[in-house]
C-alpha positions, 0 to 999 in steps of 0.5 A: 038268544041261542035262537036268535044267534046268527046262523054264521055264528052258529057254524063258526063255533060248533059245539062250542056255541051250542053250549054257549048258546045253552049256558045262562049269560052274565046278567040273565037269569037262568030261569029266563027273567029280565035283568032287572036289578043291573037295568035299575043299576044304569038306570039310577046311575045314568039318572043322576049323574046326567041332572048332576051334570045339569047343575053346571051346563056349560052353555048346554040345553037344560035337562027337561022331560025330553031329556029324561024320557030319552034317558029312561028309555035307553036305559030301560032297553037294557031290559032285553039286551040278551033278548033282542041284542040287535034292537037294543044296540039299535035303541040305545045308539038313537036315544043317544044319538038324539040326547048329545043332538037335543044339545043336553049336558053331557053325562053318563048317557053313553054307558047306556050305548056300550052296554047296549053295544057290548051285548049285540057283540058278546052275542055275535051281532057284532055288524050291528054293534059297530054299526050303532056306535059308528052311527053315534061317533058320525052324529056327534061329528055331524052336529059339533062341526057342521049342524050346530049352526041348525042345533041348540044351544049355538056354541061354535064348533068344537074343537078337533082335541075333543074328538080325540077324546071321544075317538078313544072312548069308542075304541074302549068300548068296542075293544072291550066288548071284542075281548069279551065276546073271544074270551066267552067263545074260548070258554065255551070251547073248553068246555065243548072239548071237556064235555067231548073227553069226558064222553070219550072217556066214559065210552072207553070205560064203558068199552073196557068194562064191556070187553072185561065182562065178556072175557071173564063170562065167556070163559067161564061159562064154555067151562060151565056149558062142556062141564054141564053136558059131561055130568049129563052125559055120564051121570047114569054110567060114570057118577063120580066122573059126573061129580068132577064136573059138577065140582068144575062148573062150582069152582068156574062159576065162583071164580067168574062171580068174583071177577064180575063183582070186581068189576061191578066194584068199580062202577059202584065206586069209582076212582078206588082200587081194585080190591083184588089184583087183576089177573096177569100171566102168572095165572096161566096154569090156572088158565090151563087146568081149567081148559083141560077140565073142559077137555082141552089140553093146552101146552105153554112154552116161553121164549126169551127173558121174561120182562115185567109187565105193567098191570094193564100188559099184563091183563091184556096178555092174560085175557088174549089168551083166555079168549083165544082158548075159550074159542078153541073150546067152543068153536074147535073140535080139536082136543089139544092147544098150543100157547107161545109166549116170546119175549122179543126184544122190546115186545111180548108175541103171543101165538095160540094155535089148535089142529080143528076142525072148526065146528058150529059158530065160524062167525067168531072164529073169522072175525065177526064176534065180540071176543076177537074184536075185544081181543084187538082192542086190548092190543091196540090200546097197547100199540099192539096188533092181533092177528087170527085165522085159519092155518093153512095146515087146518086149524086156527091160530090167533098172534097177537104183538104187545110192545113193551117200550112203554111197558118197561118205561112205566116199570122204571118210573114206579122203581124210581 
């Protein structure tokens, strides 16, 4: 059926019809087997209550083996109504249309028709579905006004309140099949659009994930790299100064361990708590002893009234300027770094400034890295902006803007 879907139909829906076309119908087997038991169904009802409606003709043409072969055969085209929709809106309507002119009993014979009808429409071959019903409506007219004079059994003409009768069953028909066919096809579109969310969460996540793990291993191993070639550089001349950096590069590296299982938590359990609080702002000093262990001394000053941060602020802020001193230490040759926290009305600025010069790697100082790109992407997760780039003093300087309406809304509602 989803190749035999037509091409408009296809381009109308979308996503939505790729996964309608994916997903099993009702009465088709996902295993692609014919609908046996709901033909047998029809089959059985269509069957019998025609030869029970035999019994009491009403001047009608006796049910004979014309009769019944034309009854199983509408019936049995059921069998590939999700196969060949069209042939079977086409089948059912001629058997049908040549029983009701064949002058039979009326009976259940039209239940093959709207079944046959329904399945062309609900996938998508609604022209044809119209088409064939239409076709049964114009023959009936034909022969109970005008052809019965040619037709057994010879009645008279029928009276015009039938065909109102018979007007309204059409219209049933083909409006119950239209709403089927919306209804699936809005079905369908909700579940493209979850299946879509769902793919545009895990990439946020895996993006988060991603930003998170190289944050923490970028800091942490610079710390570990200057660390590493002190020790070698002086573990002849200095010994004991040797023995501090191997004591940094143990402390760096179990700290970086701790936070990588945390996020390694995360995936092997997701949806539970952290078990250890995210890092936020009041860990800078921690932040600053572990740059000057590599070398850099790094001055912080605060502006303004410290506000509280929502937990996911307050990390963005944190990791912002981890980076940006992971930067310092990788990429500048100056020794000294300056970190600017102000808390302006209804926003958090962030400026972290160096003298340079810059060294080997410009790549991640201009912009072309994966810190500075981590960097702007906490901050417009935020509604934030980041800034970075050369001084025109010499030197580097990252600014980063986090507004803090939503934080402070968000801080109110879990008071309350």
């Amino acid at each position: 059926m989803d190749n035999a879907r037509p091409p408009w139909a296809r381009r109308r829906l979308g996503a939505a019809g790729e996964l309608w076309a994916a997903a099993p119908q009702p009465g088709r087997r996902a295993d692609g087997r014919l609908p046996w038991r709901s033909t047998l169904a029809v089959t059985l009802l269509v069957t019998l209550g025609s030869n029970a409606a035999a019994r009491n003709p009403h001047g009608r043409v006796p049910l004979d083996s014309f009769g019944h072969a034309l009854l199983l055969a509408g019936a049995l085209l059921l069998l590939f109504r999700h196969r060949c929709p069209r042939a079977t809106a086409l089948g059912t309507a001629a058997c049908c249309a040549a029983y009701f002119a064949a002058g039979y009993p009326y009976g259940p014979v039209f239940v093959t028709l709207a079944l046959g009808a329904y399945a062309a429409i609900v996938a998508g071959y609604r022209a044809v579905a119209w088409c064939a019903v239409g076709g049964v409506w114009l023959v009936h007219l034909l022969v109970a006004h005008w052809l019965y004079r040619w037709l057994p059994p010879y009645l008279g003409p029928a009276p015009w309140a039938q065909e109102l009768l018979v007007t309204a069953w059409v219209a049933a028909v083909l409006a119950a099949s239209e709403l089927a066919r919306v209804r699936r096809e809005q079905l369908a579109r909700m579940r493209a659009e979850r299946a879509a969310a769902e793919r545009r969460r895990a990439d946020e996540e895996r993006l988060r994930i991603a930003r998170e793990l190289h944050d923490v291993l970028a800091h942490s191993i610079s710390v570990i790299n200057v660390q590493a070639g002190v020790g070698l550089a002086l573990l002849d001349s200095d010994p004991e100064q040797a023995r501090t950096a191997l004591s940094t590069i143990k402390a760096a590296s179990k700290e970086a361990l701790g936070e990588v299982r945390q996020v390694l938590d995360t995936l092997r359990t997701p949806g539970d708590a952290p078990r250890a609080p995210a890092p936020g702002l009041d860990r800078l000093p921690e932040l600053t002893e572990q740059a000057r262990g590599a070398g850099l001394a790094v001055d912080v000053t605060t502006e303004g009234t410290p506000a509280a941060l929502p937990p996911g602020t307050d990390l963005a802020a944190f990791r912002i300027v981890q980076e940006a001193l992971t930067n310092i230490v990788r990429h500048s040759g100056s020794r000294t770094a300056r970190v600017r926290l102000r808390y302006a009305p209804g926003a958090l600025e962030i400026r972290v400034d160096d003298d340079g010069p810059a060294t080997a790697g410009t790549k991640e100082l201009t912009g072309g890295g994966n810190g500075l790109a981590g960097m702007r992407e906490r901050a417009a997760a935020l509604g934030g902006t980041v800034e970075a780039g050369p001084r025109p003093d010499g030197g580097f300087r990252v600014r980063a803007r986090i507004p803090l309406a939503a934080a402070a809304r968000t801080v109110i509602e879990e008071e309350s």
